[in-house]
matplotlib code that plots the C-alpha trace (Angstrom):
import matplotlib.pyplot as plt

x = [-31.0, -32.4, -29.5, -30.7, -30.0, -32.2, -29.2, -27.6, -29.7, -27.6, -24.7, -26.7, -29.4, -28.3, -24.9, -24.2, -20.7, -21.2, -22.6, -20.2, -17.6, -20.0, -19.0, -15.7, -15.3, -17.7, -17.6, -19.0, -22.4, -23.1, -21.9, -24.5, -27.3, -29.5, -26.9, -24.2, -26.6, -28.9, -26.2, -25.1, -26.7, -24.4, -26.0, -29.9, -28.9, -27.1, -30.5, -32.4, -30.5, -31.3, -34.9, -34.5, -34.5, -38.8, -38.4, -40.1, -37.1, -35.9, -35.3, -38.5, -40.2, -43.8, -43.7, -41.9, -41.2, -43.0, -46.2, -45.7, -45.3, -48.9, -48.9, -52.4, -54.3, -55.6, -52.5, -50.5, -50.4, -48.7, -50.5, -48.2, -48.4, -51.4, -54.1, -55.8, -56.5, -56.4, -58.9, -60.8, -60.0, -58.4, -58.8, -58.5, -54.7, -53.6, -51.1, -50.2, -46.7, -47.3, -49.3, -46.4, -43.4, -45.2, -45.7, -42.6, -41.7, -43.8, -42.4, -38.9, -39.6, -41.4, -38.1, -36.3, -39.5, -39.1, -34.9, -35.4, -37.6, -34.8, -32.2, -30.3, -28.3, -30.1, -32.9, -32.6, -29.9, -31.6, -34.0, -33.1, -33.4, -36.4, -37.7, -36.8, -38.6, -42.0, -41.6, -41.1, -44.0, -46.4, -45.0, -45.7, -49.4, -50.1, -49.1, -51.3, -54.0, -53.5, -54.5, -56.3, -58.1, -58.6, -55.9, -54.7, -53.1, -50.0, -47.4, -45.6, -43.2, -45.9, -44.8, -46.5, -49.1, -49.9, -53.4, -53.3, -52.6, -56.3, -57.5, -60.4, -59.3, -58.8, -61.0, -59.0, -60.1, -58.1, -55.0, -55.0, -55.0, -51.7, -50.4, -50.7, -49.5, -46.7, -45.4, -46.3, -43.5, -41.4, -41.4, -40.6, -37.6, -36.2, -33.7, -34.3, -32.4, -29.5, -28.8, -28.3, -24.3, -23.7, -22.5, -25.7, -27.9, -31.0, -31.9, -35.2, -35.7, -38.1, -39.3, -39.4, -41.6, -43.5, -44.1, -45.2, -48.0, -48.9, -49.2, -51.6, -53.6, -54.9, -55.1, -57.6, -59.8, -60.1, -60.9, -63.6, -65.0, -65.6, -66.0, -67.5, -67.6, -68.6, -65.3, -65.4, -65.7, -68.9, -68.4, -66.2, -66.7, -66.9, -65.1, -65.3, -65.9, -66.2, -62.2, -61.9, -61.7, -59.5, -57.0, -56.9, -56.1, -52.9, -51.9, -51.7, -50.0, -47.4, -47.1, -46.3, -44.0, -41.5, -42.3, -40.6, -37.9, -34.8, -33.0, -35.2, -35.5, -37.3, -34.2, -34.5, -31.7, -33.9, -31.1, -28.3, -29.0, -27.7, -30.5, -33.2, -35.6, -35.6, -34.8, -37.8, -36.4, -32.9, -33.7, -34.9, -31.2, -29.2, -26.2, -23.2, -21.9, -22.3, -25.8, -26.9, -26.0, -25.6, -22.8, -25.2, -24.4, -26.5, -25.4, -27.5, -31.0, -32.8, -36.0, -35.9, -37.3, -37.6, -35.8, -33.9, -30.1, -28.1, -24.8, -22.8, -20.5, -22.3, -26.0, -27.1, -30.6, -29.6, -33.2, -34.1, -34.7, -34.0, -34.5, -38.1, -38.8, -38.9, -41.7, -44.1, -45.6, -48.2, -51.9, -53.3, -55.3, -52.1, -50.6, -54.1, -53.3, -50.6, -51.4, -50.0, -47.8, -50.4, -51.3, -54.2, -55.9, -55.6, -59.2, -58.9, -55.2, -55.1, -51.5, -52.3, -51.0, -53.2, -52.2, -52.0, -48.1, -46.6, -44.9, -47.9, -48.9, -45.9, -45.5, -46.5, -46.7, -45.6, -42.1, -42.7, -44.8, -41.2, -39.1, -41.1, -42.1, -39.7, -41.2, -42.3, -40.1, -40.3, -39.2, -42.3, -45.0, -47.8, -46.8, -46.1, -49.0, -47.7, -49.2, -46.5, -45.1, -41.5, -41.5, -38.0, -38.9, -35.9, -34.0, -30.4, -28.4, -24.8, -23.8, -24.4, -24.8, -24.6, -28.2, -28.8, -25.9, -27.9, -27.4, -29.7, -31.8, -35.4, -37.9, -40.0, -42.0, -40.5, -41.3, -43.2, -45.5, -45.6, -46.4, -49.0, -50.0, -50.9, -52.8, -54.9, -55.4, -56.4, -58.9, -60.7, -60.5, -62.0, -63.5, -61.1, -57.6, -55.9, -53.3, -51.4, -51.4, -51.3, -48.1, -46.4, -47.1, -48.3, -46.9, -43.2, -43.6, -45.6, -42.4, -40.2, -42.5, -42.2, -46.0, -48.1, -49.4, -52.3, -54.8, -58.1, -58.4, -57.3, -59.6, -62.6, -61.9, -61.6, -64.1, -62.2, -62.5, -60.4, -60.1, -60.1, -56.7, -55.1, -55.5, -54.3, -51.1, -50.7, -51.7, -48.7, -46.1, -46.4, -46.4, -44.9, -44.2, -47.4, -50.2, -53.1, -54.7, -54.3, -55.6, -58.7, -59.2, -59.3, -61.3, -64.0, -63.4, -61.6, -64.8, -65.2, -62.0, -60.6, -64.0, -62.7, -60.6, -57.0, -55.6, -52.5, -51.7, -54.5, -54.5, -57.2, -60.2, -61.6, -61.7, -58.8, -55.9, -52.5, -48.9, -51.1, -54.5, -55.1, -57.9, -59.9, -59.0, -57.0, -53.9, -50.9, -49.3, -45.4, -46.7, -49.6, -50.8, -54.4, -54.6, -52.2, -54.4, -56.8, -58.9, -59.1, -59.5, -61.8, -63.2, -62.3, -62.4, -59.2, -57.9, -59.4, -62.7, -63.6, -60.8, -60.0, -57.0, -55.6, -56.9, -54.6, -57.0, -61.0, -63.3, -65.7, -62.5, -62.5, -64.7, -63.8, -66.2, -66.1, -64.4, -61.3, -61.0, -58.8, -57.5, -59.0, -57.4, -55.0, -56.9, -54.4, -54.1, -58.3, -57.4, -54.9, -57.0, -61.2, -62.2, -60.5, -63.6, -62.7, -63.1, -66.7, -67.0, -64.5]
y = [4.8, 4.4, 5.5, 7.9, 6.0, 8.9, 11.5, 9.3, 11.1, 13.4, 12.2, 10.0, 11.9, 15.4, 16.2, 19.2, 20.2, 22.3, 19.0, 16.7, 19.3, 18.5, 14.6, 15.5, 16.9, 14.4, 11.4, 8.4, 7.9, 4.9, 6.3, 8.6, 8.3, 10.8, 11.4, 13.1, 14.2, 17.4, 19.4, 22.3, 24.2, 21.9, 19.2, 20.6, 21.7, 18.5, 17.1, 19.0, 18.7, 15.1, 15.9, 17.3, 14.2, 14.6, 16.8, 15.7, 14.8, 12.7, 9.6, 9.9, 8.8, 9.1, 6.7, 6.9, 10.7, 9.6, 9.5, 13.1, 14.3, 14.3, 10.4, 8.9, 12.3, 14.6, 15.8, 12.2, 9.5, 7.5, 5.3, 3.0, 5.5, 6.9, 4.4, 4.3, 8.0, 8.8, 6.0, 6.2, 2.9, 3.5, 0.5, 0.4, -1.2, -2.4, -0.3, 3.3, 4.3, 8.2, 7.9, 5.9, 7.4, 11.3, 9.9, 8.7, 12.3, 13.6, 11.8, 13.3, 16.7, 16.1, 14.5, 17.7, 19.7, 17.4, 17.9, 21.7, 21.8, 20.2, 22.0, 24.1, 26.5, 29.5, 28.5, 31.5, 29.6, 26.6, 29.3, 28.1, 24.5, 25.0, 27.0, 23.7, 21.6, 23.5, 24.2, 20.1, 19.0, 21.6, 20.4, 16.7, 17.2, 18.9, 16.4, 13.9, 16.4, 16.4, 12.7, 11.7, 15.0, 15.5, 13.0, 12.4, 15.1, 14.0, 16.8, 14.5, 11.9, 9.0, 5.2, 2.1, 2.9, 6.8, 7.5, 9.2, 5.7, 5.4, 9.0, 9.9, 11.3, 15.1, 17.3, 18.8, 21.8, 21.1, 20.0, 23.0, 25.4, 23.7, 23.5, 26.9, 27.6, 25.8, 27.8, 31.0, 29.7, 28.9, 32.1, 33.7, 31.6, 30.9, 33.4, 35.3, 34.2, 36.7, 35.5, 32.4, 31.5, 29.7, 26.4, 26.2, 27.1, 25.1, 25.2, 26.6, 30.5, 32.5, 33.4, 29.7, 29.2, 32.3, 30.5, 27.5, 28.7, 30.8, 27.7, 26.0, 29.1, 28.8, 25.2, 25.0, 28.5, 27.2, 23.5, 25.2, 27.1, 24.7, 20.9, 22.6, 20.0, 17.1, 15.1, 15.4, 11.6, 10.8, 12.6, 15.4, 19.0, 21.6, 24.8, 27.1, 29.7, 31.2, 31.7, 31.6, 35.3, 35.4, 32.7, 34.3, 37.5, 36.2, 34.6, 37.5, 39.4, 36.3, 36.1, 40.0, 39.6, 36.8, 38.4, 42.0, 40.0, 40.7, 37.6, 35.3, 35.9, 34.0, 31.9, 33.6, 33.3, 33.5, 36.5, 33.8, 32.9, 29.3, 28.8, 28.8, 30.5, 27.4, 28.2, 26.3, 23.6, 24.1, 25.2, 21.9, 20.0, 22.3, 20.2, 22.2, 25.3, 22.2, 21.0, 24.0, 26.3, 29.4, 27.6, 28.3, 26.4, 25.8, 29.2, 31.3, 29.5, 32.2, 30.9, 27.5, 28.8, 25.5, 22.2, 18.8, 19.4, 16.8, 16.4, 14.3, 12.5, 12.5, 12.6, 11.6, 11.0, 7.0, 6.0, 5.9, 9.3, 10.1, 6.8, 6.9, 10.3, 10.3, 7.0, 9.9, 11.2, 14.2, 14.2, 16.1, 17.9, 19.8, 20.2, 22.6, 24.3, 26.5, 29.4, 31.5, 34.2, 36.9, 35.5, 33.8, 30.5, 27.9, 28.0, 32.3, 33.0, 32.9, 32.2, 28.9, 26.8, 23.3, 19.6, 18.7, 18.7, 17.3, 20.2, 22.8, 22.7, 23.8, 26.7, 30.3, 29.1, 29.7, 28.5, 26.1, 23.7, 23.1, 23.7, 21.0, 19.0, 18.1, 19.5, 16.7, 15.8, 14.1, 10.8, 10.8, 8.3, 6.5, 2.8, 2.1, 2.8, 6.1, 9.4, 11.1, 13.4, 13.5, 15.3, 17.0, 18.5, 17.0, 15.6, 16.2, 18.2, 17.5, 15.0, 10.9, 10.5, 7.0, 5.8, 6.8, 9.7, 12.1, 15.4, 18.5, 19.6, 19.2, 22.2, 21.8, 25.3, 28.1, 31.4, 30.9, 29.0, 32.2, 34.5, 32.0, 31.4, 35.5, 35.7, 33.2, 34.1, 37.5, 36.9, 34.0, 36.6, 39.9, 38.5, 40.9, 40.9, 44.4, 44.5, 45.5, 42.7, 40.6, 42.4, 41.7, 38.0, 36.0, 37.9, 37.7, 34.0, 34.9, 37.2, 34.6, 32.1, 34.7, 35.2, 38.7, 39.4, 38.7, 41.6, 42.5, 43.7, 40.6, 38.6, 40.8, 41.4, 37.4, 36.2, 35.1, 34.1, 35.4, 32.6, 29.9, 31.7, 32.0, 28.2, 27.7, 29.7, 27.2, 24.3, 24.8, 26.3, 23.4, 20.5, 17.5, 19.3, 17.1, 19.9, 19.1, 16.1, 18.4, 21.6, 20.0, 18.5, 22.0, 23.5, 20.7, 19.5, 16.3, 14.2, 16.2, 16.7, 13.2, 11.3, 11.7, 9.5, 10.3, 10.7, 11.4, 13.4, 14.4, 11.8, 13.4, 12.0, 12.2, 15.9, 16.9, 15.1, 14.9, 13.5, 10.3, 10.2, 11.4, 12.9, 10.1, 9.1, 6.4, 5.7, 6.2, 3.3, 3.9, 6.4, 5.7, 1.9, 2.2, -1.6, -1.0, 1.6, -0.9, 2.4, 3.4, 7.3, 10.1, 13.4, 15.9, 19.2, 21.3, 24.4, 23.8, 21.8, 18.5, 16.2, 12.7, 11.8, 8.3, 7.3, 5.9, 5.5, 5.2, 7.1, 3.8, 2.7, 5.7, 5.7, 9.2, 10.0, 12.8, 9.7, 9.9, 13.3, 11.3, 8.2, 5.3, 5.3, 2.2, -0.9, -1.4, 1.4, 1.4, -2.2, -1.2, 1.8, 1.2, 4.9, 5.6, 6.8, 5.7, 8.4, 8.6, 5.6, 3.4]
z = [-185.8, -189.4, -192.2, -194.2, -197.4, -199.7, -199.4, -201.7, -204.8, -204.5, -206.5, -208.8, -209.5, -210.4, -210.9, -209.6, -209.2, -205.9, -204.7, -205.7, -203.9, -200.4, -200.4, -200.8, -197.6, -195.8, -194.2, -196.2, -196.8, -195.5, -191.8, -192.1, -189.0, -187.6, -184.6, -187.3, -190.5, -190.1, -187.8, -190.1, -192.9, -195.9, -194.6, -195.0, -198.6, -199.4, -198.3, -200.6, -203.2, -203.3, -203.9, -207.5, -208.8, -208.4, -211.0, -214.4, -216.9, -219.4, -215.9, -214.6, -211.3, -213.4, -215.8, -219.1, -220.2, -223.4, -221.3, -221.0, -224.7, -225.7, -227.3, -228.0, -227.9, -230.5, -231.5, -232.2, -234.2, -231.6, -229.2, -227.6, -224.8, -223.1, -225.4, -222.5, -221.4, -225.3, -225.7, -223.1, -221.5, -218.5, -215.9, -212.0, -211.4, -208.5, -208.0, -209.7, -209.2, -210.0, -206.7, -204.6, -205.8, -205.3, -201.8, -200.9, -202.5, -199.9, -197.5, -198.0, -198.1, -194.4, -193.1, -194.3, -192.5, -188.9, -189.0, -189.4, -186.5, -184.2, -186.1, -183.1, -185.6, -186.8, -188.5, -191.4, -192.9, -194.2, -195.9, -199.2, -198.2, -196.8, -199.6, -202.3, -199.5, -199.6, -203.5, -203.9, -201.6, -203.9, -206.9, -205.9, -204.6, -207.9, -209.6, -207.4, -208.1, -212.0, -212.0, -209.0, -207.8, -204.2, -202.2, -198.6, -197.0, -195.4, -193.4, -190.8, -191.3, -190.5, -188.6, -189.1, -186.6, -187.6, -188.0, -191.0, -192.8, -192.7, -192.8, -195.2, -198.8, -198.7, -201.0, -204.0, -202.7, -199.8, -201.4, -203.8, -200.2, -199.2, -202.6, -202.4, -199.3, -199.6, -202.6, -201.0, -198.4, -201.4, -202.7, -199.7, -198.9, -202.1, -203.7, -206.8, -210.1, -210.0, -206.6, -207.7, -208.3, -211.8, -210.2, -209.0, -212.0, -212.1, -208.8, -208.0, -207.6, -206.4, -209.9, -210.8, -207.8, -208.7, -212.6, -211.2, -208.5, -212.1, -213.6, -210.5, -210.1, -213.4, -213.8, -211.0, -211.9, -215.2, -213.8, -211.4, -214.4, -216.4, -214.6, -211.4, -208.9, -211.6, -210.9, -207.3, -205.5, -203.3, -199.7, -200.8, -199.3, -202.3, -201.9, -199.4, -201.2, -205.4, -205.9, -209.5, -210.2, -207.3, -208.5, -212.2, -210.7, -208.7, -211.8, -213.7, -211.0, -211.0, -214.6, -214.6, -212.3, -213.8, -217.5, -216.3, -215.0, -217.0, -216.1, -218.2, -222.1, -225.1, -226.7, -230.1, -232.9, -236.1, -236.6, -237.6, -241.1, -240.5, -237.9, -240.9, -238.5, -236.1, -232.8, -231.4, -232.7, -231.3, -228.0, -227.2, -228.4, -226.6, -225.4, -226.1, -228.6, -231.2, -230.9, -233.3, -235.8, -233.8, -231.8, -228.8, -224.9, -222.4, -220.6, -223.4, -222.4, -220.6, -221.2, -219.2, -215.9, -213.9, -215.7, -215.2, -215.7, -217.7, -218.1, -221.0, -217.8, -214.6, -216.0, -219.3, -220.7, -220.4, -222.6, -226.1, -226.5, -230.1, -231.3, -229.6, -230.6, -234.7, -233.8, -231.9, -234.7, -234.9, -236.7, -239.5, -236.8, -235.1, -238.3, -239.9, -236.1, -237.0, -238.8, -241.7, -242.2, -241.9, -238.4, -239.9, -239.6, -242.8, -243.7, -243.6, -245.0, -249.0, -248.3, -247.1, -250.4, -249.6, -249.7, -253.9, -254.0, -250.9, -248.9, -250.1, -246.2, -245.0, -247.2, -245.7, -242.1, -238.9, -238.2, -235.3, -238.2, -240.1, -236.2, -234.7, -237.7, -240.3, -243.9, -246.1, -249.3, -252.4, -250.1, -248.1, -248.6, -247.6, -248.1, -244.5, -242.4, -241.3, -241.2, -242.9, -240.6, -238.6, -235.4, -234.4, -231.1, -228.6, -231.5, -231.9, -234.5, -236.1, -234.3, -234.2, -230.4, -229.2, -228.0, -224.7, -224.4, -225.0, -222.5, -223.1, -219.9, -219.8, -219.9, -216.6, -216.9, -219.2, -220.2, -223.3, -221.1, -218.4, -221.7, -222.4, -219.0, -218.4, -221.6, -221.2, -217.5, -218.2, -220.9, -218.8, -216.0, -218.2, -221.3, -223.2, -223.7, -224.9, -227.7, -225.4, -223.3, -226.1, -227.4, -224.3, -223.8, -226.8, -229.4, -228.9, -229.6, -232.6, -233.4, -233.1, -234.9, -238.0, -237.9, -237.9, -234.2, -232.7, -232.3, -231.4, -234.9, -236.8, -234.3, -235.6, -239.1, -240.1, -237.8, -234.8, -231.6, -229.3, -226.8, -229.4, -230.9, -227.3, -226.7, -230.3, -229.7, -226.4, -228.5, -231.0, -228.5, -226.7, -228.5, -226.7, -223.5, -221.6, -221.5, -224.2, -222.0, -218.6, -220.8, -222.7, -218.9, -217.5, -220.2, -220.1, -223.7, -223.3, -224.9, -227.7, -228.8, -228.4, -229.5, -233.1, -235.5, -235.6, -239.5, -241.0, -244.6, -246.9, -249.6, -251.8, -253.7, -256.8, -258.2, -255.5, -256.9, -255.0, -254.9, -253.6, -255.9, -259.3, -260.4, -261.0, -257.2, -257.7, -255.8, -257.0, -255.9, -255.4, -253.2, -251.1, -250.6, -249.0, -247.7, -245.4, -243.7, -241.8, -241.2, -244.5, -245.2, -243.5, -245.1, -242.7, -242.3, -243.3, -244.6, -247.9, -246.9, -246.7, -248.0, -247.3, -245.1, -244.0, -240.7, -238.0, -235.5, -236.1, -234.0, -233.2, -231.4, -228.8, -226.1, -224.1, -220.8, -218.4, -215.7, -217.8, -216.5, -213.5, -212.9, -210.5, -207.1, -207.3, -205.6, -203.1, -201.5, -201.1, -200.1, -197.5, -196.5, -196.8, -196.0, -199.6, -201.5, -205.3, -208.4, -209.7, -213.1, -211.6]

ax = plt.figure().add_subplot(projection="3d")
ax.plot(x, y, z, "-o")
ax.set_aspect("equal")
plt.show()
C-alpha cells in the first residue's frame, strides 16, 4: 500500500496545538499505510487538518503572496509582480502551478471523500471533517475558476488510466454548480463559531463557509451581468438557465446572516488615543499584546472570519514580508480614492486641502489613507524614481523583527468584506440601496474610517452615483488584500481602467506651484529630479483638476484586452490532454 505521505502537513504546515497533541499519541508517520490510517474519527480530522495549508497565506501554494496584493494594477506603483496581467502581456507557459497545485488540492480532499465512504464507524462523526473537505474542494475550484474560467471537473481519486485524464473541459457554469454545492454541504456539516473550542480557532465554521459562498455568489452574478458569455472558450454550454437575480439574492440572505452574528465584530480601537485612529492599520500586524498601541492579541480579532494562522515558533511568515512590503507602493489614482471627512469625494469636499505643500492630501480624509499609507513628510522626495508614497498595510509596529519572523495571521475573507459584500449585492440586485441598509453594512467601516456615512441623500445632493461610491468604499477597504484585478474582471472594466499610465505625487506645473515646482514650473531640484522619471509627467485628473504628476508607467506601454480577463491553459496539460479547448486570444 501507498503511504500516505500528505498527512504530514499537518505538523509543518499549520501549527495547531490540538494537532500537535494527535502525533503525540500516534504511531510514526512514516508507518502510516491505508491498512492502519482512516479507522477512527482523530484520524479523518488529522487528515483534514493537513489540508489548511490550501489556504491563501503569507507560504503560499499560488505563487508569491505579493501576486495577491494588487501589484502592477491601477492601484500600484509596483510591477515586479503581475506586469503581465497589469500590462496586458500574459503568455501561454508551459506549465501554471496555480492550476497543478489546486489539483493536487483537489485531489486530497477526494482521498478524504473515498476513505469516508469505507469508513465503518458512524459516519456523523467525521461531520466536521467532512465539512473542511467539501469547504476546501470549493474553495480550490474557485480559485481555478478566478483564472482559468470553466475547468475539468474532477470528484474521484483518478489512476494513471482513469478516463477523466482526457475528459473535455467543464463549462464554468458547471464548476460554479459544484462549487456551490459543495459549500452548501460545508455549511451543513461545519460547526458554527461558538462551537468551535479556542485551541482550535481558525478552523473553518459554518459562518466562514456561509462568507465565502457570499463571496462566490456574487462574483459570478456580477461576472454573468456584465461579461455574459464573452470569455467562455469555443464548445462551452452556457448556463442553464438566468440565475443572476437568484445568486444576488442568496448572497444577501448569507451576508445577513454572518453580519447578525454576534461572534464576529469590526476590530475597532479608534477609542485608545495611542491608536491615532489607526486600527486598519493595526489589525493587519497583530502578533501579540505588543504589535500595537492598544496592547491588543490575536484573541481580540473578531473580524477575521476565514484566515492562515501563524505562530512566532511553529509557523512564521519565513519570506520577506516587511522588507518587500514598503517596495509595493500605491498610485496617485488610489490615493484621490478615499474621500473626506464629510463622506465626500476630493473633487466635491471643500475640505479637501490639494497637493501645493506636501501632506495637503492627507489632510481631512478618511483614516484608512494615513492607516494604510504612511503620510508624506518634509523627507519625502522625488529624486529616486519613486512615486512618493509608503504603504503600511501588513507592516509591523514596535518591534525590529528579524527578516522572515514575522507571525500575524493572514485575512482570507473578513467581515468588512461581508459588509461590503451585502451592499454591493443588494444594490446590483434592486438598483437601490436603503440607508438603512447602508447603515448596517458599509457604514460601520465608514464609522471606523472617521468619515460621515454614506446616504442616499449625500449621493443626491453632490451628484453621486450610488454604485460608483459602493465599489469605492470596496476599492479602499481593500487595498492589498488581492480583489481589484478579480473585481474590475467581474464588473467588465478591466480595459478601461488599467489602459492608463500609472503616476505617482502631483509635481505641479507652471501656475500650480508645489514643494516640487515653483510657479514658473521649474523643479526644485533637492526635491524632485525629473530625468530620473523615464516617463516624464502626466496631466491628470484630480481633486483639484488637471495637474501634472510623475509617471511610473506610460499608458503606450499597456496593452489590456478582454483575453486578459483569464489566463491561457498551461501548454502541457493541452499537450498531455488534446480535448483541452484553450481560452479565447491565446
Amino acid at each position: 500500500m501507498k503511504k500516505l505521505t500528505y498527512i504530514a502537513a499537518c505538523a509543518c504546515i499549520w501549527g495547531f496545538s490540538s494537532c500537535a497533541d494527535m502525533f503525540l499519541d500516534l504511531e510514526p508517520l512514516d508507518t502510516k499505510t491505508d491498512v492502519v490510517y482512516f479507522q477512527t474519527p482523530e484520524h479523518f480530522r488529522e487528515y483534514a487538518t493537513g489540508l489548511y495549508g490550501q489556504l491563501l497565506g503569507w507560504q503560499s501554494r499560488y505563487g508569491s503572496i505579493f501576486d495577491h496584493m494588487d501589484c502592477s494594477s491601477d492601484l500600484s506603483t509596483y510591477f515586479s509582480n503581475n506586469a503581465d496581467v497589469g500590462f496586458g502581456k500574459i503568455m501561454v507557459g508551459s506549465n501554471d502551478g496555480r492550476w497543478d497545485n489546486c489539483y493536487a488540492n483537489i485531489r486530497a480532499v477526494n482521498m478524504l471523500f473515498q476513505k469516508a465512504e469505507s469508513y465503518g464507524g458512524d459516519q456523523s462523526d467525521l461531520a466536521q471533517s467532512l465539512g473542511e473537505g467539501y469547504f476546501f474542494r470549493a474553495y480550490s475550484y474557485f480559485y481555478l475558476l478566478k483564472f482559468f474560467g470553466g475547468v475539468p471537473i474532477v470528484k474521484t481519486v483518478l489512476d494513471v488510466d482513469s478516463p477523466e485524464l482526457r475528459a473535455s473541459r467543464n463549462s464554468r457554469y458547471e464548476v460554479v454548480d459544484l462549487i456551490l454545492s459543495d459549500l452548501d454541504k460545508a455549511i451543513e456539516y461545519l460547526p458554527s463559531e461558538q462551537n468551535i473550542p479556542s485551541e482550535d480557532k481558525g478552523r473553518i465554521s459554518k459562518g466562514g463557509a456561509e462568507a465565502f459562498k457570499a463571496r462566490v455568489l456574487l462574483y459570478e452574478a456580477t461576472w454573468r451581468k456584465y461579461n455574459g458569455t464573452s470569455t467562455d472558450f469555443e464548445g462551452s454550454a452556457g448556463p442553464q438557465s438566468d440565475q443572476v437575480n437568484a445568486f444576488l439574492e442568496e448572497a444577501i440572505a448569507l451576508c445577513d446572516e454572518v453580519m447578525a452574528d454576534p461572534v464576529y465584530s469590526l476590530w475597532n480601537y479608534n477609542s485608545v488615543a495611542a491608536m491615532q485612529n489607526m486600527s486598519n492599520r493595526y489589525l493587519f500586524c497583530i502578533e501579540n499584546e505588543g504589535s500595537n498601541p492598544a496592547g491588543k492579541g490575536k484573541d481580540t480579532n473578531k473580524e477575521f472570519i476565514l484566515y492562515s494562522v501563524y505562530d512566532q515558533k511553529t509557523r512564521p511568515a519565513s519570506i520577506d514580508l516587511t522588507q518587500t512590503l514598503w517596495k509595493l507602493t500605491p498610485s496617485r489614482k488610489l490615493i484621490d480614492m478615499f474621500v473626506c471627512t464629510d463622506g465626500l469625494p476630493i473633487d466635491k469636499s471643500p475640505r479637501f486641502q490639494g497637493y501645493q505643500k506636501r501632506g495637503d492630501e492627507f489632510k481631512n480624509r478618511d483614516y484608512r489613507l494615513k492607516s494604510y499609507i504612511g503620510t508624506p513628510d518634509a523627507n519625502t522626495k522625488l529624486t529616486g524614481g519613486n512615486a512618493g508614497y509608503t504603504p503600511y498595510k501588513f507592516t509591523l509596529y514596535g518591534r525590529n523583527t528579524t527578516n522572515k519572523d514575522e507571525y500575524s495571521n493572514y485575512p482570507v475573507l473578513r467581515l468588512a468584506e461581508v459588509y461590503l459584500n451585502y451592499a454591493e449585492a443588494v444594490y446590483e440586485r434592486y438598483g437601490e440601496i436603503t440607508n438603512e441598509q447602508l447603515n448596517k453594512s458599509i457604514n460601520k467601516l465608514r464609522g471606523r474610517a472617521g468619515v460621515a456615512s454614506l446616504t442616499n441623500e449625500l449621493v443626491t445632493e453632490n451628484g453621486l452615483d450610488m454604485l460608483t461610491e459602493i465599489r469605492r468604499e470596496r476599492t479602499v477597504e481593500l487595498y492589498m488584500e488581492g480583489f481589484r484585478y478579480d473585481d474590475l474582471k467581474r464588473w467588465g472594466k478591466l480595459e478601461e481602467e488599467l489602459n492608463e499610465s500609472r503616476c505617482g505625487m502631483v509635481v505641479g506645473e507652471a501656475g500650480y506651484p508645489t514643494d516640487f515646482v515653483n510657479n514658473e514650473g521649474n523643479a526644485i531640484l533637492s526635491e524632485y529630479t525629473p530625468n530620473v522619471y523615464i516617463w516624464g509627467t502626466e496631466k491628470v485628473e484630480t481633486g483639484k483638476g488637471m495637474h501634472a504628476a510623475v509617471v511610473l508607467a506610460g499608458k503606450s506601454d499597456i496593452q489590456v484586452s478582454k483575453s486578459d480577463y483569464l489566463w491561457p491553459i498551461p501548454q502541457r496539460q493541452i499537450d498531455l490532454n488534446p480535448n483541452l479547448i484553450q481560452n479565447p486570444g491565446y
